[in-house]
N, C-alpha and C positions, 0 to 999 in steps of 0.2 A: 421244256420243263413239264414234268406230270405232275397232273393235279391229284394227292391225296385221295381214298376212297370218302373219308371224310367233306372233305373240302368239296368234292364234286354234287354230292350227299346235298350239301346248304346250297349251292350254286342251284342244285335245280328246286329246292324248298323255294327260295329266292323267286325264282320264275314262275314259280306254280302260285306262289304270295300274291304274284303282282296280275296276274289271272283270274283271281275268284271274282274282282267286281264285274267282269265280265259274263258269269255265270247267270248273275241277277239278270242280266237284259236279254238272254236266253230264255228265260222264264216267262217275263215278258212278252216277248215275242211270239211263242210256240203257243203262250198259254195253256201251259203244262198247269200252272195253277186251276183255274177253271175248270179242265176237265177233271180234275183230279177230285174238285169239288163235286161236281156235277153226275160223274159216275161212281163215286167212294171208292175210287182204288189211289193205293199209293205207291205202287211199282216194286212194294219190299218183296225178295225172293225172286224178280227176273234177273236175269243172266244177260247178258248183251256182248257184244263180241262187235268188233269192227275191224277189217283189213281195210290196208289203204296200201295202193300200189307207188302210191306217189307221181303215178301219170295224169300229166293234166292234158284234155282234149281241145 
């Protein structure tokens, strides 16, 4: 059975929902905050880009 473009649409809203409180402990961590305080930048206007080959060593 195929899933709707729709349906697949919420399925991964769903997944991305159940993600965000993870983000906070990211911040946390990195202390993205801090620096952010510390040098007055706030990242608006970078660009970032990540490949991932999905090989793990």
């Amino acid at each position: 059975m195929s899933l709707s473009v729709v349906s697949r649409f919420m399925l991964y809203l769903a997944v991305a929902a159940a993600s965000l409180p993870g983000l906070d402990l990211v911040r946390v961590e990195t202390r993205s905050d801090q620096a952010s305080a510390k040098y007055g930048v706030s990242g608006k206007g970078v660009i970032y880009a990540m490949l991932d080959r999905g090989i793990d060593w």
